[in-house]
C-alpha positions in Angstrom: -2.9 -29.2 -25.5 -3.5 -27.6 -22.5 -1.2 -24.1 -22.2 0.4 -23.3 -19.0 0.3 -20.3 -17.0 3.1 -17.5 -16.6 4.6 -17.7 -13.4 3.6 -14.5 -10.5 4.8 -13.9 -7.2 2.6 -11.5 -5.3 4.3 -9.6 -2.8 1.0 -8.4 -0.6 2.2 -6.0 2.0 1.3 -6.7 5.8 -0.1 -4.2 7.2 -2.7 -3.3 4.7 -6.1 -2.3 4.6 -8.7 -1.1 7.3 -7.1 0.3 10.3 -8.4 1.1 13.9 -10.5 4.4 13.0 -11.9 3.0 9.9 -13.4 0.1 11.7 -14.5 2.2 14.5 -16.6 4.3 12.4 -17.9 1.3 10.5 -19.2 -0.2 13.4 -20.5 2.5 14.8 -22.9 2.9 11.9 -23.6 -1.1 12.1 -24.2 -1.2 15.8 -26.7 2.3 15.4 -28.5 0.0 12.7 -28.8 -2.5 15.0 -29.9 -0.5 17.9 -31.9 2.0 16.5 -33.2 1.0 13.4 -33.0 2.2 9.8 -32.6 5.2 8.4 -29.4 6.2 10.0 -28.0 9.3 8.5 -24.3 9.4 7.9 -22.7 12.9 6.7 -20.7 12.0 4.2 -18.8 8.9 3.4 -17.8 7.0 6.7 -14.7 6.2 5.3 -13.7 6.6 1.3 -14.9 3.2 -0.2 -17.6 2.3 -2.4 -18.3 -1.1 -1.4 -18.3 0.0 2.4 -20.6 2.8 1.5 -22.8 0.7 -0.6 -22.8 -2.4 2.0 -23.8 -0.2 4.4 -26.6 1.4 2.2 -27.9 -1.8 1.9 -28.3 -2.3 5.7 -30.8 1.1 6.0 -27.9 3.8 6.3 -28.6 6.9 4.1 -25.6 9.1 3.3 -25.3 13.0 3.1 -23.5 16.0 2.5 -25.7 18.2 4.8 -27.6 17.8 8.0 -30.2 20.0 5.9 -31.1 17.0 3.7 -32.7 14.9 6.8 -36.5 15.3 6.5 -38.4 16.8 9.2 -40.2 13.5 9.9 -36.5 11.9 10.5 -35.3 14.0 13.1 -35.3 11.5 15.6 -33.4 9.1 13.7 -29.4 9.2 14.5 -26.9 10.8 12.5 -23.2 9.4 12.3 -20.5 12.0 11.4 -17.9 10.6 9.3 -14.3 9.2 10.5 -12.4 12.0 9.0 -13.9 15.1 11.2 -16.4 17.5 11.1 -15.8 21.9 11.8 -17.2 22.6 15.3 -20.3 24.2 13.4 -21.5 20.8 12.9 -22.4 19.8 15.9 -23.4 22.8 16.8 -26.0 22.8 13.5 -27.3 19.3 14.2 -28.3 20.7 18.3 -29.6 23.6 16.7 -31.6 21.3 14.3 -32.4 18.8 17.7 -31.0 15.8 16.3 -29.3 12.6 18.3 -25.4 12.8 16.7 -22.9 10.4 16.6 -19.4 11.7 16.4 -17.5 9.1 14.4 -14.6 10.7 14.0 -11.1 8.8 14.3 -9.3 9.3 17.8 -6.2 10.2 15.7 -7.9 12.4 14.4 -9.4 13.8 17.3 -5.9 14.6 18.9 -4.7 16.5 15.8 -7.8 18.8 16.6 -7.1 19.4 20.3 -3.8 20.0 19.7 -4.5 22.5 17.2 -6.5 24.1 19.8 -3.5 23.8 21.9 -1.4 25.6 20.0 -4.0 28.7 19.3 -4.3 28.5 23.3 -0.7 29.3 23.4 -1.0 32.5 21.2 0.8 30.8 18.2 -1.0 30.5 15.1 -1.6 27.3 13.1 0.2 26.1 10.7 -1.3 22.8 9.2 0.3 20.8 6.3 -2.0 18.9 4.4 -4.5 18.8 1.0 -7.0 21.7 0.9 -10.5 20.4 0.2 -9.7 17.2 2.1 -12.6 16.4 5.1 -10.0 16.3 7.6 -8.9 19.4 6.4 -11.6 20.6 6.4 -12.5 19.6 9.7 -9.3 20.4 11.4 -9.7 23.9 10.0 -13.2 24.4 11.4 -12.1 23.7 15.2 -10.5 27.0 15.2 -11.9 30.8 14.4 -11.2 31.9 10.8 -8.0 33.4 10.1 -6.6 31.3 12.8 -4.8 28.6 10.8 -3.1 28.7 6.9 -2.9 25.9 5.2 0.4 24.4 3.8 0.2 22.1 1.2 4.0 22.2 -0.7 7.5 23.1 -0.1 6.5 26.0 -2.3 3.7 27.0 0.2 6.4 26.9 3.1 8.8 29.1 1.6 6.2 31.7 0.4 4.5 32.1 3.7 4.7 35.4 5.5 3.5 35.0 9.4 2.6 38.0 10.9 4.4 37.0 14.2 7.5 34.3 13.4 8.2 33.6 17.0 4.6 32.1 17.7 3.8 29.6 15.3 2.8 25.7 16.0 2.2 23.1 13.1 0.0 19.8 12.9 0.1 17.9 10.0 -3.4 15.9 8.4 -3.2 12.3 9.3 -2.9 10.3 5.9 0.2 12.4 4.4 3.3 11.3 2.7 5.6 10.8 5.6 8.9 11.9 3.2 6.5 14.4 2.0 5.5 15.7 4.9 9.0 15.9 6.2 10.5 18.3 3.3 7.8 20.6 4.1 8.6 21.0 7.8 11.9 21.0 7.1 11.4 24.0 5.3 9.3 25.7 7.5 11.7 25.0 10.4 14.4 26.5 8.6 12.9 29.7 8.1 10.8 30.1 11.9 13.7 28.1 13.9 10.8 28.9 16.9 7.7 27.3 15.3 7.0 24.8 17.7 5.3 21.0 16.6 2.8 18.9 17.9 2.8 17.3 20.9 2.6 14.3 19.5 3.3 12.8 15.8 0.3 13.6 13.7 0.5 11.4 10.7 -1.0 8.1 12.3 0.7 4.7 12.7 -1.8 3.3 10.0 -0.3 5.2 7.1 3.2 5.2 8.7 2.5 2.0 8.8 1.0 1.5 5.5 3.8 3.3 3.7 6.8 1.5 5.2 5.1 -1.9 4.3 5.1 -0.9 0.5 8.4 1.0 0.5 9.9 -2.8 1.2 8.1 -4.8 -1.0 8.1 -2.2 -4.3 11.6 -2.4 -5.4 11.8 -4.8 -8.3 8.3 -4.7 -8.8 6.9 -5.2 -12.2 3.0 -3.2 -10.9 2.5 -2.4 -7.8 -1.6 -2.4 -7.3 -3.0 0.0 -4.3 -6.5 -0.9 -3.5 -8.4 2.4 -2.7 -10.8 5.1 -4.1 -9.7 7.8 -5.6 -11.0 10.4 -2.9 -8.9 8.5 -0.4 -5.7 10.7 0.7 -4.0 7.2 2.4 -4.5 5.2 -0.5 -2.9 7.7 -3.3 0.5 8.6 -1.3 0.7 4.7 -1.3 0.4 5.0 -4.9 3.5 8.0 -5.0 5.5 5.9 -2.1 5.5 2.2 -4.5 7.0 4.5 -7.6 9.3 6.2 -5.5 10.6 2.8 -4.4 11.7 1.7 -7.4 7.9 -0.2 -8.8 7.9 0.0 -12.4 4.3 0.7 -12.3 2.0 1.6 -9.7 -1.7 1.7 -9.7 -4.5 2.4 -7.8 -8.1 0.5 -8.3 -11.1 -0.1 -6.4 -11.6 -3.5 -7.9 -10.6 -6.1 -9.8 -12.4 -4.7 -12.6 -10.2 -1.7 -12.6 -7.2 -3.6 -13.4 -5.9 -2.5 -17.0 -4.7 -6.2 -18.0 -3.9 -4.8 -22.1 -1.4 -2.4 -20.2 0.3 -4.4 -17.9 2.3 -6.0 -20.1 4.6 -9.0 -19.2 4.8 -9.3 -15.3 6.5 -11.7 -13.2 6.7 -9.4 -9.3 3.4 -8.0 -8.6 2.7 -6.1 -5.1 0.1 -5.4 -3.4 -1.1 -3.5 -0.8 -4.7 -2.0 0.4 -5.6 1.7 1.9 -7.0 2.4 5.1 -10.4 2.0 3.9 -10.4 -0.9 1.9 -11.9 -3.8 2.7 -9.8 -7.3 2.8 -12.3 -8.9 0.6 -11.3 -6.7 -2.5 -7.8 -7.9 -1.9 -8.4 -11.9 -2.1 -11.0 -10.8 -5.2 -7.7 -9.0 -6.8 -5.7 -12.0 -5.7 -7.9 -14.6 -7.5 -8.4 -12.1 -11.1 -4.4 -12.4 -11.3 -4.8 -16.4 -10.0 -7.4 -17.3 -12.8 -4.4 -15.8 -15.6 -1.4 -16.7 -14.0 0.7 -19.3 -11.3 0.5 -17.4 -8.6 2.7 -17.9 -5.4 1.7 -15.3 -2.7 4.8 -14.1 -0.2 3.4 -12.0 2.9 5.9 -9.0 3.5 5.5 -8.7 7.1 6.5 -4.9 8.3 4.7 -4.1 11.8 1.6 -5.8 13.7 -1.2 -3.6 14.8 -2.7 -4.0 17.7 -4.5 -0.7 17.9 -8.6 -0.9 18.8 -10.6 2.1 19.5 -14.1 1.6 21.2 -17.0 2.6 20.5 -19.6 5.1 21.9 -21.1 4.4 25.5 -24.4 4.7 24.1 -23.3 1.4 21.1 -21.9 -0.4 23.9 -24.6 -3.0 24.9 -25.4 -3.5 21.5 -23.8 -7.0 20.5 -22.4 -8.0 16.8 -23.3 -10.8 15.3 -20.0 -13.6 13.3 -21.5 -11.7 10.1 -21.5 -8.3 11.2 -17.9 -8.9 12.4 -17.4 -10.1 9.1 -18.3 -6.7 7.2 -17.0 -4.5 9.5 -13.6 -5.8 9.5 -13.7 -6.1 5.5 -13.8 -10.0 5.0 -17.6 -10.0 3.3 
């Protein structure tokens, strides 16, 4: 007798998954391979996924925490920094060191570091809201002297903090933060220094905005919600926080189908879905067919926003040309 499947509607969120900077960075790496030839050195992760870091392994990149680790008889081979932004002293190490760098770092990115710099122009110091230890952070921080920026991470840290000058402050905020997060924290701060003065410019990027409004109207009424990203990815956990705060029963993060804790589940009939930044679409439809193969599933896109957004490459990568299957791994669909 053959035994039927429960049914499952998949709610999978639309906009999800790489954005603009992530696939930038990718096929910057990529189009160095192709140009220059293998070893290319990347400092750090390019973006924060496994399978991209491991794809791209398997096409002749070698990752790194520290320009120091590149042997002598490597120098000439390229270096990629990483999407999320490096301090100024790295750059400045890899000229010292006479190696060929490419900067991969998001444009989003980017502006939050020149306006930083804008705001320390200005004679106000830095405030910048976001996770300490975090590469951006990290990065952001390291545009500017020491002792020029504090870092705020919680409503706590903004009503503890003690300026030495109230009436020149500026904030900027990391770009993958919880937007509702984010919010109660300046709100705070803008209570208490009525003259700090903000970006120029939003600093949390349209790709977690994005991101996080997608799952905020597909969660309610969810029995899981399933986030795919790595743990080290910043995006991909406040899309985690946002499906519980949205009413999800459960929300998860995983990195594969593998991950998936079927024994805890339970009985499910509303599952959503939704991918980080930095995951690859391929991960999805791999998620998509593990819940197929155990139940009836009917898939309903939640349409939120369309993206648009491309960022170009490097002058130097531009007369290098991309095969169908490099498209197909830099934009996450192999």
């Amino acid at each position: 007798m053959l035994q039927t499947k429960p049914p499952l509607t998949i709610r999978l969120c639309q906009p999800r998954g790489f954005c603009a900077g992530v696939d930038r960075a990718i096929q910057i790496v990529v189009l160095a391979l192709k140009k220059y030839g293998a070893p290319v050195y990347v400092r750090h992760e390019i973006v924060h996924n496994r399978y991209v870091v491991e794809g791209l392994q398997n096409l002749g990149a070698v990752f790194i925490e520290e320009l120091s680790e590149i042997p002598a008889e490597h120098r000439h081979c390229p270096v990629v920094f990483s999407a999320h932004g490096v301090p100024k002293s790295v750059p400045a190490d890899a000229e010292a060191r006479n190696l060929f760098y490419l900067d991969a770092t998001c444009p989003l990115v980017s502006k939050v570091h020149k306006q930083a710099m804008r705001h320390q122009r200005l004679g106000r110091h830095v405030l910048l809201i976001g996770h300490a230890g975090h590469p951006e952070v990290i990065g952001t921080m390291g545009q500017l002297p020491e002792g020029a920026v504090t870092l705020i991470e919680t409503e706590a840290d903004a009503r503890t903090f003690e300026p030495a000058d109230a009436e020149a402050l500026g904030f900027v905020t990391q770009t993958t933060l919880s937007v509702e997060d984010t919010a109660g924290i300046i709100r705070v701060l803008e209570e208490r220094f009525p003259a700090m003065q903000a970006a120029a410019a939003e600093s949390i990027c349209y790709a977690t905005t994005n991101r996080q409004e997608a799952v905020k109207e597909t969660a309610e009424g969810a029995d899981l919600f399933l986030v795919v990203g790595a743990p080290n990815s910043s995006n991909s956990r406040r899309l985690v926080e946002v499906a519980e705060r949205a009413g999800a029963a459960m929300s998860l993060l995983v990195q594969r189908a593998a991950d998936i804790p079927w024994n805890e589940i339970g009985s499910i009939s509303t599952l959503g879905l939704s991918a980080g930044a930095s995951a690859p679409e391929i991960i999805v439809d791999e998620i998509i067919d593990a819940f197929r193969a155990r139940f009836d599933v009917s898939v309903e896109l939640a349409v939120t926003a369309t993206e648009t957004e491309e960022f170009p490459v490097m002058r130097a990568l531009r007369d290098v040309e991309l095969t169908p299957a490099d498209m197909a791994f830099v934009n996450g669909s192999r």
